[in-house]
C-alpha positions as CSV (number, residue, x, y, z in Angstrom):
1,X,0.0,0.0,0.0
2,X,1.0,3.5,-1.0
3,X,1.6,5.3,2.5
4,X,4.4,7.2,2.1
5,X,2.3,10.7,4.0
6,X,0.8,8.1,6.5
7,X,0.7,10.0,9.3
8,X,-0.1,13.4,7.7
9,X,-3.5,15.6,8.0
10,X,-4.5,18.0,6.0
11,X,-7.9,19.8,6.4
12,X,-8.4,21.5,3.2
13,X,-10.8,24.4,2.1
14,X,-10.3,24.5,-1.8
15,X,-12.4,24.6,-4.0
16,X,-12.1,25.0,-8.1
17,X,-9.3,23.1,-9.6
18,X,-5.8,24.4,-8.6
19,X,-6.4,24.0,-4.7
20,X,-8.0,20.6,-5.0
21,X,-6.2,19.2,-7.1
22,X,-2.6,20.0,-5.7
23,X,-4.6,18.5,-2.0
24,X,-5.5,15.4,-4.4
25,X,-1.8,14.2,-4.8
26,X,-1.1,14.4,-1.2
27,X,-4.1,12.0,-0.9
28,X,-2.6,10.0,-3.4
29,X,0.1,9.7,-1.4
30,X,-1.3,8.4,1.7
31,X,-2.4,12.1,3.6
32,X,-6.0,11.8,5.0
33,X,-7.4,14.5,3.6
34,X,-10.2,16.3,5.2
35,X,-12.1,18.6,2.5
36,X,-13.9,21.0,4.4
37,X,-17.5,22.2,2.3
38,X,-20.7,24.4,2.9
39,X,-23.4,22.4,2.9
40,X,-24.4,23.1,-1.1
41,X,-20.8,21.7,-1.3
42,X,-18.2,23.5,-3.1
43,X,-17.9,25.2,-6.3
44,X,-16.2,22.8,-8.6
45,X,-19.4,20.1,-7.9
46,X,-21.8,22.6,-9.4
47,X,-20.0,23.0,-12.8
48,X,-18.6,20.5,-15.2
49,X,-16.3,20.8,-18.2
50,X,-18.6,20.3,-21.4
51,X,-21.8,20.3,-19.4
52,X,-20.8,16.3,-18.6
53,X,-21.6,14.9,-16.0
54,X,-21.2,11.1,-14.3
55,X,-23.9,9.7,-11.8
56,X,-24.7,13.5,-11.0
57,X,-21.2,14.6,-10.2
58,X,-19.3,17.1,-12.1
59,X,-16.0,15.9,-14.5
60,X,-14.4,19.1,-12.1
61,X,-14.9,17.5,-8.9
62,X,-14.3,13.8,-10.0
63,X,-10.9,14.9,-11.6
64,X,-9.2,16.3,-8.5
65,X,-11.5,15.1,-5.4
66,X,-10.0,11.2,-5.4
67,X,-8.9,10.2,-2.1
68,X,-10.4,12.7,0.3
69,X,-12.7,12.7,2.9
70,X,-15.7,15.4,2.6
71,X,-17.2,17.0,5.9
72,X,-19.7,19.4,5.3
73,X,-20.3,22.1,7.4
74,X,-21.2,26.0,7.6
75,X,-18.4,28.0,8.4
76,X,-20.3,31.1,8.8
77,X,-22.6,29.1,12.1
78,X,-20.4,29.5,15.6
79,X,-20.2,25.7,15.8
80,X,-19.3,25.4,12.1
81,X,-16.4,27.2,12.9
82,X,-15.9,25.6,15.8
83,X,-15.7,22.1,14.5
84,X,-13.5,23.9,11.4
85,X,-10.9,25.6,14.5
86,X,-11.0,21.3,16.0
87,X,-10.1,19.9,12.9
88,X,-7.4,22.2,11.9
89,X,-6.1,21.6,15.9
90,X,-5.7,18.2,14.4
91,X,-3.4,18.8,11.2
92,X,-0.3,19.1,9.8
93,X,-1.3,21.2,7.0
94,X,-4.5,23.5,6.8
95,X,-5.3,24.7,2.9
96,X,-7.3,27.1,1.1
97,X,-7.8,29.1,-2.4
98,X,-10.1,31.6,-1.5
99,X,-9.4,35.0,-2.4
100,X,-7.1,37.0,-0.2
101,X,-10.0,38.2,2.7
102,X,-12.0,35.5,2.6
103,X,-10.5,33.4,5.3
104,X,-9.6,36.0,7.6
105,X,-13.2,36.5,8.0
106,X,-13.9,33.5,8.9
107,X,-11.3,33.4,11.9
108,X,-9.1,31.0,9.7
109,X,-6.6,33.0,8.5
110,X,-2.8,32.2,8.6
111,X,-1.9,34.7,11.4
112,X,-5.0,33.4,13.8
113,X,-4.3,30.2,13.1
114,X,-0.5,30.5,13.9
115,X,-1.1,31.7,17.0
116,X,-3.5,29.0,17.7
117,X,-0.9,26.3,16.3
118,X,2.5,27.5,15.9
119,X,3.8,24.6,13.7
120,X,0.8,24.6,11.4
121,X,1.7,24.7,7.7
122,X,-0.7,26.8,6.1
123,X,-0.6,26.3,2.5
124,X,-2.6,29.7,0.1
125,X,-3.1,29.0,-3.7
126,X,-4.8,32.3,-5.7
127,X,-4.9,33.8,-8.9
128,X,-2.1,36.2,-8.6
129,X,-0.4,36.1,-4.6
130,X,-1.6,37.7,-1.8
131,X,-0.9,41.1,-2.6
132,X,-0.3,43.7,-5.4
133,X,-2.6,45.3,-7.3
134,X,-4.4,42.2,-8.8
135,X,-4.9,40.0,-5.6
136,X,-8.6,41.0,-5.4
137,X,-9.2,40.2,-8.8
138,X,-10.9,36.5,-10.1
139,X,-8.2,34.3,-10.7
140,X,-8.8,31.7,-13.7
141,X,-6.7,29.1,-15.6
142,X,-7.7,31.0,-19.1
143,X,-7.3,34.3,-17.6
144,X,-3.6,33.6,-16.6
145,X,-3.5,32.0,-20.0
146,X,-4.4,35.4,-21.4
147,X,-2.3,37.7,-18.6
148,X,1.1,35.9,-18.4
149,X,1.3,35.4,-22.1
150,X,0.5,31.5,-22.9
151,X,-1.9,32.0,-25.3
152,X,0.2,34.4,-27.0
153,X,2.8,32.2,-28.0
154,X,0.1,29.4,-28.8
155,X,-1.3,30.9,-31.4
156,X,-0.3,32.0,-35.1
157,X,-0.8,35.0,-37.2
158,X,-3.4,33.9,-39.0
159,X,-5.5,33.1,-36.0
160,X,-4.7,35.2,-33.4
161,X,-4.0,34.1,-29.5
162,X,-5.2,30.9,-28.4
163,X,-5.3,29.1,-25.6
164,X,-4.1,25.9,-24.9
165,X,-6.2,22.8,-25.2
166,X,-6.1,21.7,-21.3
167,X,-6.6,23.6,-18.0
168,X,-2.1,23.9,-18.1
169,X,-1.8,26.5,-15.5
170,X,-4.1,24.9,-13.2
171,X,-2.8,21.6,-13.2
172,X,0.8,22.8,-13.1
173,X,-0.4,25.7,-10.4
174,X,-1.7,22.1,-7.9
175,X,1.9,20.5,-9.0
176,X,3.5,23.5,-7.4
177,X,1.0,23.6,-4.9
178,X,2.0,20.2,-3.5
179,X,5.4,20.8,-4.1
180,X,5.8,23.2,-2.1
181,X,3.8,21.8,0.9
182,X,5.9,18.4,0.8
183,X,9.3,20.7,1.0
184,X,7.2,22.6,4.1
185,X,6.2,18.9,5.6
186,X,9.9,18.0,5.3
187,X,11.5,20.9,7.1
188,X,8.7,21.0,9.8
189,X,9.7,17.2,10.7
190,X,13.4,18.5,10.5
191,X,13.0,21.4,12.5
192,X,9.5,21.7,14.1
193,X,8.9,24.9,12.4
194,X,5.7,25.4,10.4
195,X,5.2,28.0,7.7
196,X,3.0,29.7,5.3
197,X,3.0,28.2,1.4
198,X,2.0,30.1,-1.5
199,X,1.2,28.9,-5.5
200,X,-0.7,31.0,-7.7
201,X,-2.1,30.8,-11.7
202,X,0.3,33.5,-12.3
203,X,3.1,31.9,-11.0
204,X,2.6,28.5,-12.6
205,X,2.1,30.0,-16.0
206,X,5.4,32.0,-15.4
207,X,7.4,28.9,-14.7
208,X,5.3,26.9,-17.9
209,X,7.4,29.7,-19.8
210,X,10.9,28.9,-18.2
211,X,12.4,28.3,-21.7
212,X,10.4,31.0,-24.1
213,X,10.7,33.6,-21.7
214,X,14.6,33.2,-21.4
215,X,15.0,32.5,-24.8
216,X,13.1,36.2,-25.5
217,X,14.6,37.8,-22.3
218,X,18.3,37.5,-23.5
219,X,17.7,37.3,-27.6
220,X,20.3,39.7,-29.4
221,X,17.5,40.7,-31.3
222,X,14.0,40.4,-30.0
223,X,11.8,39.1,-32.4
224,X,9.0,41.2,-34.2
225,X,6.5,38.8,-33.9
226,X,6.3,35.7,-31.5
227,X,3.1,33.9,-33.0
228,X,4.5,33.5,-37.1
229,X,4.9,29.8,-37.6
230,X,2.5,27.9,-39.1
231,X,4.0,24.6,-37.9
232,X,4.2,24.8,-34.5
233,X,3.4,27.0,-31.1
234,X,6.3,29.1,-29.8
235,X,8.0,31.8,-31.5
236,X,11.9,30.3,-30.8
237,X,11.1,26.7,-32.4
238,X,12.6,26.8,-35.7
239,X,11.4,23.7,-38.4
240,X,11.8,21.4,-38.7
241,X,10.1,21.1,-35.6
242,X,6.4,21.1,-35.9
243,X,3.1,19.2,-36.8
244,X,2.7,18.1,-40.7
245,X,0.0,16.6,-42.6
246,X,0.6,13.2,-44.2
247,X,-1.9,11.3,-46.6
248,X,-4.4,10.2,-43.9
249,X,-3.6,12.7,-40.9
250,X,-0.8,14.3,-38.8
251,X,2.1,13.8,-37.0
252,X,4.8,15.3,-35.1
253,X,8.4,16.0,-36.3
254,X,10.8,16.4,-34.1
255,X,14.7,17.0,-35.0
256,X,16.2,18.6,-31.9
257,X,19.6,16.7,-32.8
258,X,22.2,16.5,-35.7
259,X,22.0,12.9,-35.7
260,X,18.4,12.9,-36.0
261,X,18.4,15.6,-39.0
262,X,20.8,13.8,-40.5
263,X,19.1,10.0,-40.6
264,X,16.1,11.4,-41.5
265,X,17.5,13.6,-44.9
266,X,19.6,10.8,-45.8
267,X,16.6,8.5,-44.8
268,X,14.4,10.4,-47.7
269,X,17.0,11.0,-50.1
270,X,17.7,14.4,-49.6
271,X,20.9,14.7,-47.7
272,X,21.3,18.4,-48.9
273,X,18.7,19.3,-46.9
274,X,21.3,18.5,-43.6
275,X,23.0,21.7,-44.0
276,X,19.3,23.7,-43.6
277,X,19.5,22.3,-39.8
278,X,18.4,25.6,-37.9
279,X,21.9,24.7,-35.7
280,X,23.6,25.7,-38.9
281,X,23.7,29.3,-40.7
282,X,21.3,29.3,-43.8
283,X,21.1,33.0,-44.6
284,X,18.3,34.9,-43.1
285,X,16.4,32.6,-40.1
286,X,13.0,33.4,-41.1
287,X,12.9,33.0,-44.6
288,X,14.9,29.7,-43.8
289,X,12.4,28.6,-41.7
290,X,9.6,29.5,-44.3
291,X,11.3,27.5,-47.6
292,X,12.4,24.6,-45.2
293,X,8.5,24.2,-44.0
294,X,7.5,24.2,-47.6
295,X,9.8,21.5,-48.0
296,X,9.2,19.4,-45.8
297,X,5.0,19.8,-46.0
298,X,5.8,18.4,-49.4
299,X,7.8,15.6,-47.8
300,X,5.5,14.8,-45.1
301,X,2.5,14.9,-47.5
302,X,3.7,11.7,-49.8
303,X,3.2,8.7,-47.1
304,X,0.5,7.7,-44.5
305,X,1.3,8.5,-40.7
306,X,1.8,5.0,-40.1
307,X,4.5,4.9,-43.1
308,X,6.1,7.9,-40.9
309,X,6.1,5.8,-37.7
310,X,7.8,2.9,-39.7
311,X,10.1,5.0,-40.7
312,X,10.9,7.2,-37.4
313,X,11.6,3.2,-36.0
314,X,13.9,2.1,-38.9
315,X,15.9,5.8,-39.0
316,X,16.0,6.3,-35.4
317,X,14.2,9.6,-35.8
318,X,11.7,11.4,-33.7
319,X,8.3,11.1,-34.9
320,X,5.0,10.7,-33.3
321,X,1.3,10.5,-34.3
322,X,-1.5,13.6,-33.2
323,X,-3.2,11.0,-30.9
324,X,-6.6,11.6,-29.5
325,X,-8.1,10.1,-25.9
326,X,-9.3,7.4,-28.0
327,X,-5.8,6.7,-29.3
328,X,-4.2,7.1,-26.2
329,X,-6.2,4.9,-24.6
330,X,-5.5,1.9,-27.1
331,X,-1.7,3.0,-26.8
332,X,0.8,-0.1,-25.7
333,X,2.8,2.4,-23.3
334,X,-0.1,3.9,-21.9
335,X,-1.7,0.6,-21.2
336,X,1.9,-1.0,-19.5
337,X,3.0,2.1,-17.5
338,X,-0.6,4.7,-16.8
339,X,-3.6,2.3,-18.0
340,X,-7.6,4.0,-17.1
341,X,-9.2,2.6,-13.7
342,X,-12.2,1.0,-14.5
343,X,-15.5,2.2,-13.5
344,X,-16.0,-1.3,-11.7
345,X,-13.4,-0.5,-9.0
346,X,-14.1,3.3,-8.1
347,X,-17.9,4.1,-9.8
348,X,-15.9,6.1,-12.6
349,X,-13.1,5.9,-15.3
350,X,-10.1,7.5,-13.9
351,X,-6.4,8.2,-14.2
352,X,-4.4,7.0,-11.5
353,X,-1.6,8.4,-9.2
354,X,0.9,9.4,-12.0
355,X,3.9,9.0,-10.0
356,X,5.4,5.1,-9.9
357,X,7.3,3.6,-6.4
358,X,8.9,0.9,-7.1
359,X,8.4,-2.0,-4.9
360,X,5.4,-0.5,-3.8
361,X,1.8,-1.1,-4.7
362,X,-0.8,1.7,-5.0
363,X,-4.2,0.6,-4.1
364,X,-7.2,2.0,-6.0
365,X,-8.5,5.8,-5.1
366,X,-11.2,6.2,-3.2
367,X,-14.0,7.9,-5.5
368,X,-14.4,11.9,-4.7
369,X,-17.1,12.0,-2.0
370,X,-20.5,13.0,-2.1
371,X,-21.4,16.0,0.2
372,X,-20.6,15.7,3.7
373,X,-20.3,12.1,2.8
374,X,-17.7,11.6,5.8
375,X,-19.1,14.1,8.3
376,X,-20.7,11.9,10.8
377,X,-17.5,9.7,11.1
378,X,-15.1,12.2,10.7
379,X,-16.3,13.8,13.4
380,X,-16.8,10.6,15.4
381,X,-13.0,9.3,14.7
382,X,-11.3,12.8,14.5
383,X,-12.5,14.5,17.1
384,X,-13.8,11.7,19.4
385,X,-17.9,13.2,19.1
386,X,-20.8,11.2,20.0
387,X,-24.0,11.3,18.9
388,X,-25.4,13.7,21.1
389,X,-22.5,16.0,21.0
390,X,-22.7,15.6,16.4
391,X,-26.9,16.1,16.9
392,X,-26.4,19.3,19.2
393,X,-24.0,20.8,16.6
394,X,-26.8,19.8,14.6
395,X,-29.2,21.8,16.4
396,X,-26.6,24.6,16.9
397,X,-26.8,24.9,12.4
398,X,-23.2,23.9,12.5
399,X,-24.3,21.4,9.4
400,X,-26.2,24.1,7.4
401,X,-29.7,23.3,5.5
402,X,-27.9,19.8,4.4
């Protein structure tokens, strides 16, 4: 059994995707997660990619809820927060991605709950920090897309901006999210010292940008333009990189090596083409770029993408098909290394854990919980209530309508 943060709590107040989903791989990991909801439950269950929807739970909430716990309770009730201020006297790490405010209201800000538990970890995620003249403002992946300049260098000049086909800042945003946090559980158990952890959208889709943004930060001459090829995203990637059409589709070329350049022009019969490697001087770079393209559309055009994958195999050259889910999931690597869970073991299809221990076994996720699913026992195992004590906080509204 995967248990490697046995031992770890973390009572978590997210909500929308960055928050929950970072808290999702410390659950995958073997924290017991406690998510903390209202009793309408949080935002990401009332809002689903695509307007799909599985057994009446959203794709958002089943994507990043896995292997959690779910009490429900109303923190703006006295006893809510009283049960919230009983659980968090129980953790390791207390998280939230409200907007900077929100928490303080509620008592259950960093500084109170410092004081109240001086080895806390206390782990913020938000749209742009906690401070500076956008940290009131709605943070969202497509927005920090827009802001931070992803969808700038996605798209092309004959299309304008666009952004890229998968909630990217989010997902690295909860990466980062959990990155930090492990680093903060590892000093804590060093030292005893506790500490506040921030991520943030703007942040994550900074760091996406490590290589474009240095590549345009120290250029000799920045370029005019940083949308202009047709063949691929990113102003700096020169062809032959890029997607081409063949007979019966597309695939992606990929000749970041001499050696590669080379077996694929001698493997087509057109080993003068080596010397147009953009490592090599060919006159001006962009008008390069723009004959090589045309060449090699012409090229690419003549076989089938699975002549093209014969032939990246036989000439040890980098070349790979546009696959779709449907693809992917008949793929031999995906299915020996990252295969689907069923929907007989957890209720729904899902990815797994994507990080592999060798030697040990990781069990299947618990599904994302329904509402307040765990309340009752949480509150029973947690913080040792009885029934009278849970149906007085009942009485008290600590539960909300639910």
């Amino acid at each position: 059994m995967l248990d490697l943060l046995s031992g770890i709590r973390v009572v978590s107040f997210n909500h929308f995707l960055l928050g929950p989903m970072g808290i999702q791989a410390l659950g995958d990991l073997g924290a017991d997660v406690i998510s903390v909801e209202n009793s309408d439950g949080a935002w990401q269950r009332h809002w689903s990619c695509g307007d799909l929807w599985h057994d009446g739970q959203s794709m958002l909430h089943l994507c990043a809820n896995r292997n959690k716990r779910s009490v429900a309770i109303d923190l703006k009730s006295e006893k809510g927060r009283e049960i919230a201020l009983r659980l968090v006297d129980t953790a390791d790490v207390v998280s939230e991605n409200f907007r900077p405010g929100v928490m303080a209201k509620l008592g259950l800000d960093y500084e109170t709950l410092k004081a109240r538990k001086p080895d806390l970890i206390y782990a913020s995620a938000s749209g742009y920090g906690p401070d500076g003249p956008y940290a009131e403002r709605p943070g969202q992946d497509l927005l920090a897309q827009a802001l931070f300049g992803l969808m700038a260098i996605t798209g092309q000049a004959s299309t304008g901006p666009r952004p890229v086909g998968a909630s990217v800042v989010d997902h690295h945003g909860a990466a980062l999210f959990a990155m930090g946090i492990l680093a903060a559980i590892v000093r804590r158990q060093r030292t005893g010292q506790g500490c506040r952890v921030d991520a943030s959208l703007m942040q994550a889709a900074l760091d996406l940008q490590m290589e474009p943004l240095v590549s345009w930060l120290n250029a000799a001459e920045k370029p005019r333009s940083i949308h202009t090829h047709r063949h691929v995203a990113g102003w700096h990637y020169a062809a032959p990189y890029g997607v081409y059409a063949t007979k019966d589709g597309h695939i992606l070329f990929m000749a970041s090596e001499r050696e590669f350049w080379k077996n694929f022009c001698e493997g087509v019969g057109r080993p003068e083409l080596f010397e147009r490697w953009p490592g090599s001087q060919f006159g001006d770079h962009a008008r390069g770029n723009t004959e090589l393209r045309a060449i090699l559309r012409e090229i690419f055009a003549s076989k089938s993408s699975a002549e093209w994958l014969a032939f990246g195999l036989e000439h040890n050259t980098p070349i790979a098909p546009s696959n779709t889910p449907k693809t992917i999931r008949d793929d031999p690597q995906f299915q020996d290394r990252l295969p689907w869970i069923p929907a007989s073991k957890v209720g729904a299809e899902m990815l797994p854990c994507p990080i592999k221990f060798v030697g040990e076994t990781i069990p299947d996720p618990t599904m994302a919980p329904t509402v307040g699913e765990h309340t009752e026992s949480v509150l029973r195992e947690v913080l040792g209530w009885d029934d009278s004590r849970i149906e007085q906080a009942r009485a008290a509204g600590a539960f909300g309508k639910g």
